[in-house]
N, C-alpha and C positions, 0 to 999 in steps of 0.2 A: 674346799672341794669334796665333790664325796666320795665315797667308799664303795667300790663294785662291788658283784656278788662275786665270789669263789667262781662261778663257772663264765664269767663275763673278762676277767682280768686276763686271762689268754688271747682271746678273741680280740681284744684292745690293743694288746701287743701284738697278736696276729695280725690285724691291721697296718702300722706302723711299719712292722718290719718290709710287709709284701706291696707297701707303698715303695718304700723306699727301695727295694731289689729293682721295682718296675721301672724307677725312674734311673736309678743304676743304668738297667740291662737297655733304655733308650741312647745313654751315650756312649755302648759301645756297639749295639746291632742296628743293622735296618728294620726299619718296623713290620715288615712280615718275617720278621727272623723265629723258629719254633720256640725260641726261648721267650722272645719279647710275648707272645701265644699263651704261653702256659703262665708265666709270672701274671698276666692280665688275669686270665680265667680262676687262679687264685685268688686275685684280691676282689674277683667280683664275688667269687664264692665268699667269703669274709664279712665281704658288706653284706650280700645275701643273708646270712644267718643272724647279720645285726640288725636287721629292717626288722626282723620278724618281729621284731618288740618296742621299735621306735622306728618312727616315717624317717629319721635322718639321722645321722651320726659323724662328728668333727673331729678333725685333726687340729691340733693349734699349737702356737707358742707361748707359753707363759713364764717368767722369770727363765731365761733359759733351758727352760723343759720344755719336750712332746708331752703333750697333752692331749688326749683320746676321751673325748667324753667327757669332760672336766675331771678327767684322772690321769696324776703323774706318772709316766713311766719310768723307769730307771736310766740313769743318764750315762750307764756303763752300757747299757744295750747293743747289741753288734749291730753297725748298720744307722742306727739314730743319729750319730754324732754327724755325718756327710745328710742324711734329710736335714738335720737344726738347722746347719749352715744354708744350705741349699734354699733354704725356707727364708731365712732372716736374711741374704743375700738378696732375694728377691723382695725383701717387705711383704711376705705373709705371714698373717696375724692366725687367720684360721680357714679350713677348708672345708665346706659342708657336703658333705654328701647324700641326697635325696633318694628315697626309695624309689625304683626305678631304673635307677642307672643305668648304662648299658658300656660294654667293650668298648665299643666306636668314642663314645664319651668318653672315659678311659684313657684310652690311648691319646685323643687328641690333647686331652687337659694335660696328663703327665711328658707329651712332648712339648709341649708349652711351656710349662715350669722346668725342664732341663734344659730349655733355651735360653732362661732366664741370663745375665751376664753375672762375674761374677764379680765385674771390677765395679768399684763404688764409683756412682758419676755418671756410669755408660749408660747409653739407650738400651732399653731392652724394646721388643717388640710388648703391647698390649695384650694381655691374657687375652682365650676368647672366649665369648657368650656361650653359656652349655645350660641344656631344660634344667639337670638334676646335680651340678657343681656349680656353687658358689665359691667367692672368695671375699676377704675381709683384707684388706691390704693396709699399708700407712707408708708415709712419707711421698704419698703421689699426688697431691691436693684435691681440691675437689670436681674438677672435670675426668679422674680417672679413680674414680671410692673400689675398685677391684670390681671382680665378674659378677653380672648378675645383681647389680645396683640402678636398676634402672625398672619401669613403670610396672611390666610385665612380670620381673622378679620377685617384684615387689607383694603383685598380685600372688605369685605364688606360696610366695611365703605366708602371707595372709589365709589362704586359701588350707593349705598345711597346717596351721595354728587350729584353722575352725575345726579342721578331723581330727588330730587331738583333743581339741577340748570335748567332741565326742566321745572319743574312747578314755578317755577321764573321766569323764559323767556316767560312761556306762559299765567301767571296772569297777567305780564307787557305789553306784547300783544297784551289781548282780554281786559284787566282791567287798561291799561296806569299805572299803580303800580306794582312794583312786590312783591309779598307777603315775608315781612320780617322775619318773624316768623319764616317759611321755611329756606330762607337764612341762620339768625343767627342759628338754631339747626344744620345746616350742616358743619358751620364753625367753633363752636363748638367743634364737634365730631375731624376735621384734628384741629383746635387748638389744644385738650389735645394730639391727635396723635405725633405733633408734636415736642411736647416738651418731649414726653415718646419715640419715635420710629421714630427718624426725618430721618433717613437711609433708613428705608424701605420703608415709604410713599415718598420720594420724588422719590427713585427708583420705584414705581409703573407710577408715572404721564409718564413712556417713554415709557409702556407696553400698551397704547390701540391703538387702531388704528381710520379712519378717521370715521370711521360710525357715529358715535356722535361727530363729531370733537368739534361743536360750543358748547356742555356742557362738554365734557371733558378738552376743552381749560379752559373754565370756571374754572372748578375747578381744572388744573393744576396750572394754575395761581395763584389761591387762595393759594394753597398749595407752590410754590416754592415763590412765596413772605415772608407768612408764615416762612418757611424755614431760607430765609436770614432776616428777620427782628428778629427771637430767637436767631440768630448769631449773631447781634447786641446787646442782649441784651435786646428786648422789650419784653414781657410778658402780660398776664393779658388783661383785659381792650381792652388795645390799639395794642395787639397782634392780638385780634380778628376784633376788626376795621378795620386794614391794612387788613385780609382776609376777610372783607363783603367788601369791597371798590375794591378789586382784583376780588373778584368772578362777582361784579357789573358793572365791566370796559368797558365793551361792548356791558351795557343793551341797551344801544341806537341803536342797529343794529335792534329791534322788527320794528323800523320804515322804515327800509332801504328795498326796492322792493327785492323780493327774486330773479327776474331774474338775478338783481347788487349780489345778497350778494352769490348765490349757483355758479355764473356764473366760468365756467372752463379755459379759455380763459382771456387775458388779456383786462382789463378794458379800456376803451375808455377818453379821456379826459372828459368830459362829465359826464361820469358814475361813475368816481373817483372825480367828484366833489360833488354827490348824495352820494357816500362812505363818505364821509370824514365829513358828515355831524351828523354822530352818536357820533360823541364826544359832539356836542353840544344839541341833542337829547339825548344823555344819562344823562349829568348834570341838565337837567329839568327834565326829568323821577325823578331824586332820588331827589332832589331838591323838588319837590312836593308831596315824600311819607314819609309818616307821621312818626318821631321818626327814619330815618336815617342820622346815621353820616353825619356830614358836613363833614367828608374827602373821603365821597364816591361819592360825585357828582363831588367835586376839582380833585379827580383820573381821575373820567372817562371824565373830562372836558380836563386833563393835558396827559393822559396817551400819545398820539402821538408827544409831545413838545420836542426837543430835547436842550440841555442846549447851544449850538452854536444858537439857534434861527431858527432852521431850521423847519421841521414838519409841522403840523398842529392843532388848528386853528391858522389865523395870527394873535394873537397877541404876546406882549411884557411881557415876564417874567423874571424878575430881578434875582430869583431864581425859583426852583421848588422843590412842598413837597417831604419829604422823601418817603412818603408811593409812591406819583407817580413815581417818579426814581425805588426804588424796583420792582414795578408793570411792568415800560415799562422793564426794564430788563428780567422779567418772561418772559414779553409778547412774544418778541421777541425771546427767546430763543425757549420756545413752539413753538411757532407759525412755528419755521425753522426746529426745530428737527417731527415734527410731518408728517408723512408719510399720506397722501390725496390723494384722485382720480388723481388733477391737479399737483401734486407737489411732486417731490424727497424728504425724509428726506436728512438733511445736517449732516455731523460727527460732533460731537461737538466744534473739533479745528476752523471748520471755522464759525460755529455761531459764535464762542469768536473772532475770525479776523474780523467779524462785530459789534460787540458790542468793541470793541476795534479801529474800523478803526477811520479817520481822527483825528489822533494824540490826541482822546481821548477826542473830543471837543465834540459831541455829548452824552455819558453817563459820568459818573461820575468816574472814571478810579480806584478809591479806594472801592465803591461798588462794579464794575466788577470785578476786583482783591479777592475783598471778596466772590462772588458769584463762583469764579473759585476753590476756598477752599472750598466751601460748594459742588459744583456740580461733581470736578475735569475734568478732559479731559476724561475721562472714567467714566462716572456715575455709583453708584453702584449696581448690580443687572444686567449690560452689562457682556454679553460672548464675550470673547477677544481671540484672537488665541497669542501665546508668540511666541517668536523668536526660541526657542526649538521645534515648530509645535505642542505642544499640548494647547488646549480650558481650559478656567478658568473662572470661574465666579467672576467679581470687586464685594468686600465686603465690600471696606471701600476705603475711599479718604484720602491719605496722602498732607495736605496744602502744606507743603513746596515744594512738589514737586507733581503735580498734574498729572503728564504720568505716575507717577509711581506708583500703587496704593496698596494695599492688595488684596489677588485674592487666592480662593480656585481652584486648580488642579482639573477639571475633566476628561478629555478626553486626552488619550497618542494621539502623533507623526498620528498614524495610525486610529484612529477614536472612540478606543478600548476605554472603560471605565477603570477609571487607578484603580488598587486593593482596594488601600484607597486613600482617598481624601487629597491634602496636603494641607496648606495654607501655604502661602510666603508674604512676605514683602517685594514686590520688590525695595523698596529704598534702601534696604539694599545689594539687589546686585549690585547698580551702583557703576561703577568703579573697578570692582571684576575680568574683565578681562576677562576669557574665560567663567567665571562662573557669567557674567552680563546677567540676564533673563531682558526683558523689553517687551512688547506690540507691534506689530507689526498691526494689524488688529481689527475691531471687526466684531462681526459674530453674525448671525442670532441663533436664539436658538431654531427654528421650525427645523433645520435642524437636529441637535440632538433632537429634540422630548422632550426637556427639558422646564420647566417653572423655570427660573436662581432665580425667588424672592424668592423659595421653597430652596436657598442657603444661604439666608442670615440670 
C-alpha cells in the first residue's frame, strides 16, 4: 500500500471519521434532524477537497483495517472500530465514491448501510443504485455483486478510467510525470471490476470508437491485460500492477511530435525511427516518478520486443516479463480491432492469425491460446447474424471451442424482433446436422438501433 503525502493523511482520516459520525448520527436522529445536516455537509466537504486531485476516492476493508485510499488507518481510531464492524457485518468490502456526489446520495446510501442487519443470517434489504456510490460486497453471490454492478455502472466506470487516462497523459506532458494517484484510483476501480464482472468490462473495451483512441486504448489495455492476467490466477497486489504498467505502456508518446503520432498516412523511415523512440522515453518517464512500479517502466520499455528478437528496441532479451507478453498481446489486439479515421477494424480471426503468425515465434503461443478462451473468436457483447439469418447477441465465450459461443436470440430471419428472447449454447448444436446453428457474420448493432452490452 502506499504512502500519502503529509497533507493528504488527514483528509483520509477526515473522511473515515465523518463517515462514520454520519452513519452514527442516522440511528439515533430523523433525517432532517440539524445534526444529521451538518455531519452530511461535512463529509461532502471532505470528499470535496479529495476530488480535487482524483475523480473518486474509497473507503475499504482490508485484513481488519479502514482502509482510505489504499492507506491504513490506525485501528485505535475513535469511531472506526463501530464503522469496521458495521462494514463487515454488512459484507462490505469497499465503498467508492465519485466526483460529483451530492447530500441527497449521501444520506440515502448512509441510511442504507445503518439499515444493514446486524445478526449474521438475517435478510437485509438490497443496498440502492446511486450515479456516484459504488459498492464491492461478498458473501451475496452472483445475482446481488453490490451497488452499481450492473451495465450502466459499468459504463461509468469505463467512462472515468478514460478521463484519467487523460489527466495522466496530460500531467506527464506538461509535468514530465504522470500523476499516480490518478492512475492507481482508475485501475482500481477495472481491478475490483474485473474480478466481479470480468464479461462485461472486457465486452465494453470493443464499444468505443476512434475519437479518444489514445485514452481509450489506454485503458483498453489496462483492462484486457487485467483480464488475462485474473485468468491466470494473479490477484491482489500484483493484479493491479500488471494494470498501472498496461494503462502506462505508451506514456512515452507525450514526447513524440503530434504531426508523427496523429499522422494518417503512412510513416516515413525517418518518422518511424522518432515513433519507435517512446518505448525508451516511456521507461524514463516512469523510471523517474516517484513510488511506481518497477514493472511499469520494464512494460513500457519491453512492450514492442517480440520473443524471436524481432521489434524494437534493439536489444537482447533472454526472456521477457510476464506483465510485458500480456500487455503486447492487449496491445496488439486493440490497437487492430479498434475502428480509427486511418484504419479498418480487423475481425478478430485475423488479429488471432497475427498474434499467432510465424509459427508462434513472436508471442508466447500458450498466452495466445489463453487470451482466445478469455476473448473468444466473437467477443461478448458482439451482434452475430447465425446461419438461420437471425441477429444474436455473444454472452459468453465457450474455451473449448471459441466460434462457438453462448448467444441470446434477438432479431428473426426478417429483421423482426423475435417474441421472446432465446439463449442457446451453440456448442451444443455442433454436429447436430441440419439442426447445427453456428456464426456466420458479425454485424453492426447501430443498424438495429441496439446497444448489445444492455444483453448481457
Amino acid at each position: 500500500m502506499t504512502e500519502p503525502t503529509t497533507p493528504r493523511l488527514p483528509l483520509y482520516d477526515d473522511l473515515a471519521r465523518r463517515f462514520a459520525s454520519t452513519l452514527r448520527g442516522t440511528q439515533l436522529y430523523s433525517p432532517n434532524h440539524p445534526l444529521i445536516l451538518r455531519n452530511l455537509e461535512a463529509l461532502l466537504d471532505t470528499l470535496t477537497q479529495l476530488h480535487l486531485d482524483t475523480p473518486s476516492v474509497a473507503i475499504g476493508v482490508v485484513g481488519g483495517e479502514i482502509v482510505v485510499a489504499d492507506t491504513p488507518l490506525p485501528r485505535a481510531a475513535a469511531n472506526l472500530g463501530e464503522l469496521l464492524r458495521r462494514l463487515q457485518t454488512g459484507g462490505i468490502e469497499r465503498i467508492t465514491f465519485e466526483k460529483g456526489v451530492t447530500i441527497e446520495e449521501l444520506l440515502t446510501f448512509v441510511q442504507a448501510v445503518g439499515a444493514l442487519t446486524h445478526r449474521p443470517g438475517e435478510h437485509s434489504e438490497p443496498l440502492p443504485t446511486l450515479v456516484h456510490i459504488t459498492v464491492g460486497r461478498i458473501g451475496l453471490g452472483k445475482s446481488a455483486q453490490g451497488i452499481g454492478r450492473d451495465i450502466a455502472t459499468i459504463q461509468r466506470l469505463y467512462a472515468n478510467a478514460a478521463r484519467a487516462a487523460e489527466d495522466v497523459w496530460q500531467s506527464a506532458k506538461t509535468e514530465g510525470q504522470p500523476e499516480l494517484t490518478v492512475a492507481r484510483n482508475a485501475v482500481e476501480g477495472l481491478a475490483e471490476t474485473i474480478t466481479q464482472n470480468r464479461t462485461a468490462l472486457v465486452a465494453l473495451t470493443a464499444m468505443k470508437t476512434y475519437d479518444n483512441y489514445t485514452f481509450t486504448h489506454m485503458v483498453n489495455v489496462s483492462i484486457l491485460t487485467m483480464g488475462q492476467a485474473r485468468a491466470l490466477g494473479i490477484d491482489g497486489r500484483l493484479l493491479r500492477e500488471f494494470g498501472l504498467s498496461a494503462l502506462m505502456h505508451d506514456i512515452g508518446k507525450v514526447r513524440t511530435p503530434l504531426e508523427i503520432l496523429n499522422k494518417t498516412s503512412s510513416l516515413t523511415d525517418d518518422e518511424f525511427a522518432i515513433m519507435k523512440r517512446h518505448v525508451v522515453d516511456g521507461a524514463e518517464i516512469l523510471r523517474q516518478t516517484p513510488e511506481m512500479p518497477i514493472l511499469a517502466p520494464t512494460v513500457a520499455f519491453e512492450h514492442h520486443l517480440r520473443r524471436d528478437g524481432t521489434g524494437y528496441p534493439p536489444v537482447t532479451r533472454t526472456a521477457l516479463n510476464l506483465g510485458t507478453m500480456l500487455c503486447s498481446i492487449a496491445d496488439v489486439y486493440d490497437a487492430m480491432r479498434s475502428q480509427r479515421a486511418y484504419q479498418q477494424a480487423f475481425p478478430t480471426d485475423r488479429i488471432l492469425a497475427v498474434l499467432q503468425r510465424n509459427d508462434g515465434m513472436q508471442f508466447d503461443q500458450h498466452l495466445v491460446r489463453r487470451f482466445v478462451q478469455l476473448i473468444g473468436i466473437y467477443p461478448p457483447g458482439n451482434l452475430v447474424r447465425l446461419n438461420t439469418g437471425q441477429a444474436a447477441v455473444v454472452l459468453q465465450v465457450h474455451a473449448p471451442d471459441p466460434y462457438r459461443p453462448k448467444v441470446r436470440i434477438l432479431f428473426e430471419a426478417d429483421g423482426k424482433p423475435v417474441q421472446d428472447t432465446i439463449e442457446q449454447n451453440l456448442w451444443e448444436t455442433h454436429g447436430a446436422g441440419s439442426d447445427d446453428v453456428c456464426i456466420t457474420a458479425p454485424l453492426d448493432p447501430a443498424e438495429f438501433g441496439i446497444d448489445p452490452l444492455n444483453y448481457l
